[in-house]
C-alpha positions as CSV (number, residue, x, y, z in Angstrom):
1,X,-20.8,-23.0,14.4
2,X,-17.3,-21.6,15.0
3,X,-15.7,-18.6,13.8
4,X,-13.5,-20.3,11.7
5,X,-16.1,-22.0,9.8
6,X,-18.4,-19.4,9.1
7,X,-15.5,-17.4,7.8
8,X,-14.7,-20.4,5.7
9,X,-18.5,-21.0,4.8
10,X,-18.7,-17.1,3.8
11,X,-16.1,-17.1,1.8
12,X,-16.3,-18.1,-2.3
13,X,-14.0,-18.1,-5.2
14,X,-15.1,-14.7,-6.1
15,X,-15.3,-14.0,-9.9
16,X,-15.9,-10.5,-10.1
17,X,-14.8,-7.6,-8.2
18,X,-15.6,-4.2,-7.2
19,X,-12.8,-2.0,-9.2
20,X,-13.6,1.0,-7.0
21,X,-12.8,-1.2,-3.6
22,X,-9.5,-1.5,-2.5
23,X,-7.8,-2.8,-0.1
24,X,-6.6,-0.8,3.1
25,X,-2.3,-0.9,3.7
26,X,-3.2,-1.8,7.0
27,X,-5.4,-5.2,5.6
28,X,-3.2,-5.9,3.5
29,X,0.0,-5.5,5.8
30,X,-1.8,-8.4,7.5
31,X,-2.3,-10.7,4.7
32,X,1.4,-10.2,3.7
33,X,2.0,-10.9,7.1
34,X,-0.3,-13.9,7.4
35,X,1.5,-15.2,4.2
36,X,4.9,-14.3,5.8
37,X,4.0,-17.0,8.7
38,X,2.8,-19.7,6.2
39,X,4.2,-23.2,7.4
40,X,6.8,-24.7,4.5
41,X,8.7,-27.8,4.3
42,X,11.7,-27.4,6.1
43,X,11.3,-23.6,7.0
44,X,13.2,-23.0,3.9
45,X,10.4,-21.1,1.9
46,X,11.5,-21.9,-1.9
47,X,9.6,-19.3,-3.1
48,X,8.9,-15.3,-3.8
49,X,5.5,-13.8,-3.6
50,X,5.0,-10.4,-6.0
51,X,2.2,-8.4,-5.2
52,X,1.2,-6.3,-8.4
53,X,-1.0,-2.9,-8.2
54,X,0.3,-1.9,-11.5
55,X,-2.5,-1.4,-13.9
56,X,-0.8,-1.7,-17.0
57,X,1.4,-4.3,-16.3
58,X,-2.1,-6.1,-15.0
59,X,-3.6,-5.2,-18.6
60,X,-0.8,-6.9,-20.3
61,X,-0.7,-10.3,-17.7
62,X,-5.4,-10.1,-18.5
63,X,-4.6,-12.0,-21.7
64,X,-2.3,-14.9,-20.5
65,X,-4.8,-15.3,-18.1
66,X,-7.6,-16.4,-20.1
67,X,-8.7,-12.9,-20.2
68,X,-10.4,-13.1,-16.9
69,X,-11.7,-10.1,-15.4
70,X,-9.9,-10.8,-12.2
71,X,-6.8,-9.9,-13.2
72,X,-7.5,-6.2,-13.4
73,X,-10.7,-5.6,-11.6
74,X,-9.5,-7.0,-8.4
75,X,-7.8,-4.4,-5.6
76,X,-4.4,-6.4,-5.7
77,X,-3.1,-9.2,-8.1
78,X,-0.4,-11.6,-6.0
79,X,1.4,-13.9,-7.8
80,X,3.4,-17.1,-6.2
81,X,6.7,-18.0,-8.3
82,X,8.3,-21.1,-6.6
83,X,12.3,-21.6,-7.5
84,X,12.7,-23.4,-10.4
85,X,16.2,-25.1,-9.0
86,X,18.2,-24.6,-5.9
87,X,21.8,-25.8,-4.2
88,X,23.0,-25.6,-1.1
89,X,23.3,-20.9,-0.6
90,X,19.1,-21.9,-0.2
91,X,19.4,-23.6,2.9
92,X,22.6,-22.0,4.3
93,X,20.6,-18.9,4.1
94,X,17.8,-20.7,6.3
95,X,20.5,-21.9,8.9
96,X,22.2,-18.2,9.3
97,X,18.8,-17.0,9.9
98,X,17.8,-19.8,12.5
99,X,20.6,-18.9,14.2
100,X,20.5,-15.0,14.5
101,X,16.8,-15.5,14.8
102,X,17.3,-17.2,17.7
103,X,20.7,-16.0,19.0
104,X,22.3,-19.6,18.4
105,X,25.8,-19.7,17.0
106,X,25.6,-21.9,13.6
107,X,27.6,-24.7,14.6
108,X,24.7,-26.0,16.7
109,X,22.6,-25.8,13.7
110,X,25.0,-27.1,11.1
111,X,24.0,-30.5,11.6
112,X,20.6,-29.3,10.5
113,X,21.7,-27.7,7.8
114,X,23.6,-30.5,6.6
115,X,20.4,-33.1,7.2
116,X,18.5,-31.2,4.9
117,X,21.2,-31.1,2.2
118,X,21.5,-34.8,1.8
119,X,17.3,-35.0,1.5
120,X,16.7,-32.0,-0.5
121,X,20.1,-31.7,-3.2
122,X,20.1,-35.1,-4.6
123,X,16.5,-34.6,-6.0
124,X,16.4,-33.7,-9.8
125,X,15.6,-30.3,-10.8
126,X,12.0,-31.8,-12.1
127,X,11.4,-33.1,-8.8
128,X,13.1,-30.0,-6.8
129,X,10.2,-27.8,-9.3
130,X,7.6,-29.4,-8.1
131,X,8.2,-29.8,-4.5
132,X,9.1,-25.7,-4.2
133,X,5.8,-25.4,-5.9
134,X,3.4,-27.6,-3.3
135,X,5.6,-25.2,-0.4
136,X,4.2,-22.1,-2.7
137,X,0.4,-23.7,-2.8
138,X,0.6,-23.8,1.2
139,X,1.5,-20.0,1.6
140,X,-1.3,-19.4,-1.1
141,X,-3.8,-21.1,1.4
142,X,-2.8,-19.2,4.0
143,X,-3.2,-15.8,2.1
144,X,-7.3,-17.0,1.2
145,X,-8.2,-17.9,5.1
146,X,-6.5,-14.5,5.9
147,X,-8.1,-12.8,3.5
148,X,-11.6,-14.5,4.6
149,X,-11.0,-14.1,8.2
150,X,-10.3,-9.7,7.4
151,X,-13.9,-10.2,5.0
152,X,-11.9,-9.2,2.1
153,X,-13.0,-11.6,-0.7
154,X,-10.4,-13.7,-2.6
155,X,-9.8,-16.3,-6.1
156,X,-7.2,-18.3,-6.1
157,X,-6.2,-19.1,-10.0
158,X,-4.8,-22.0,-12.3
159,X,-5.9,-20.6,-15.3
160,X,-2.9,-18.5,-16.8
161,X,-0.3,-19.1,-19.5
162,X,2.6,-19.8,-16.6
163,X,5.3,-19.0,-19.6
164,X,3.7,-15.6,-20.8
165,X,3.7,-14.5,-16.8
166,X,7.3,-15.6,-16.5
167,X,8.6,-13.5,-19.8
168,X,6.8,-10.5,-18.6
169,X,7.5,-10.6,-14.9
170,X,11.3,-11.8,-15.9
171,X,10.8,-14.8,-13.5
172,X,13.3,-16.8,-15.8
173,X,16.3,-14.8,-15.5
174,X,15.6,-15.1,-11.9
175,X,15.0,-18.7,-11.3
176,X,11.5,-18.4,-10.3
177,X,8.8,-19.6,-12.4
178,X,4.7,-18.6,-11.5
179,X,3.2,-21.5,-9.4
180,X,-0.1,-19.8,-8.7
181,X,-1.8,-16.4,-8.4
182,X,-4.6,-15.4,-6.3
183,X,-6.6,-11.6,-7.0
184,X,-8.1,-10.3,-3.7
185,X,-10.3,-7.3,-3.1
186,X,-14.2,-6.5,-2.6
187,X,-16.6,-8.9,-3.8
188,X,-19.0,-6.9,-6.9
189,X,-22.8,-6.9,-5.9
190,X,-23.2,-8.1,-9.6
191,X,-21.4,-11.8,-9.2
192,X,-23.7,-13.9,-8.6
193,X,-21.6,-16.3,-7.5
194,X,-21.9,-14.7,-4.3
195,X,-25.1,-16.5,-4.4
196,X,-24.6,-20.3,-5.1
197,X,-24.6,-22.8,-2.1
198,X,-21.0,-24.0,-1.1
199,X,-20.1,-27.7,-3.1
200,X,-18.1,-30.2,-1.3
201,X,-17.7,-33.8,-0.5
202,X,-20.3,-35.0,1.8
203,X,-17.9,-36.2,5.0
204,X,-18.9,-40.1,4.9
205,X,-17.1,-39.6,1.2
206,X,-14.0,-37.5,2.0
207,X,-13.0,-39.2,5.7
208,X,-12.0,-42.4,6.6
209,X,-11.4,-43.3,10.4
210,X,-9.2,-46.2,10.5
């Protein structure tokens, strides 16, 4: 088996964590960074990722997230908030940094520029949500194989009150909105999760070769 899958097979939506284990800076320098280098749509990464150590402020997000024990007994909380809405500064901040990234003067990257504006600007701002969010799901997966890869444990997580973590994170007033969080840290000895054999689609159901 490779590496990469028996990272993947060791790894488990973990449920609940070791509050005494945390993370190193230097692990999770490398998850940030791993999430950093997540591939997006465009480049443009529509999103901003909070990472949240805070315990009180974790106490008061534990109830809009279906009280899970997660939220709080987890080394690190990281939440994904996608941009709600976006015009044209979002991509003529991506084309300044293409070109000092790579030492290009912006005229030979305007055209870019102004491709993705007449595919991206037109969409309504339901449609713009959405799309910003799937960009934030792919950094999200990204952050879990990291994580997996390091042998730090992670959960990625649906089940919060999106509204509640907006109003108390101020997302609104900053055109964000939360997509989806992850908790990562040290796996408990007492989850039993740990435990249960991997479920997935057998591969004759999920693949077609055509």
């Amino acid at each position: 088996m490779s590496a990469l899958l028996e990272t993947l097979n060791w790894r488990y939506a973990t449920k609940k964590f070791d509050s005494d284990k945390k993370i190193s800076q230097k692990d999770l320098d490398i998850l940030l960074e791993a999430t950093r280098l997540s591939i997006s749509s465009y480049g443009l990464q529509p999103y901003h990722v909070f990472v949240i150590t805070d315990p009180e402020l974790r106490e008061r997000l534990k109830p809009a997230s279906w009280g899970q024990s997660q939220i709080t007994d987890a080394s690190h909380l990281i939440v994904f908030a996608n941009k709600t809405d976006f015009d044209h500064s979002l991509i003529d901040d991506y084309i300044s940094n293409v070109g000092t990234t790579r030492n290009m003067p912006l005229e030979s990257v305007a055209g870019l520029g102004d491709f993705m504006k007449s595919k991206l600007l037109p969409l309504p701002a339901k449609i713009k949500a959405q799309w910003t969010a799937k960009q934030a799901y792919i950094a999200l997966g990204n952050l879990i194989n990291a994580a997996a890869d390091l042998r730090i444990d992670a959960c990625a997580m649906e089940g919060f009150d999106a509204e509640v973590y907006n109003d108390i994170l101020g997302l609104s007033d900053k055109n964000l909105n939360t997509a989806v969080i992850a908790t990562i840290g040290y796996r408990s000895e007492e989850d039993q999760t740990q435990h249960y054999a991997k479920v997935r689609q057998s591969k004759e159901n999920l693949f077609t070769y055509l």
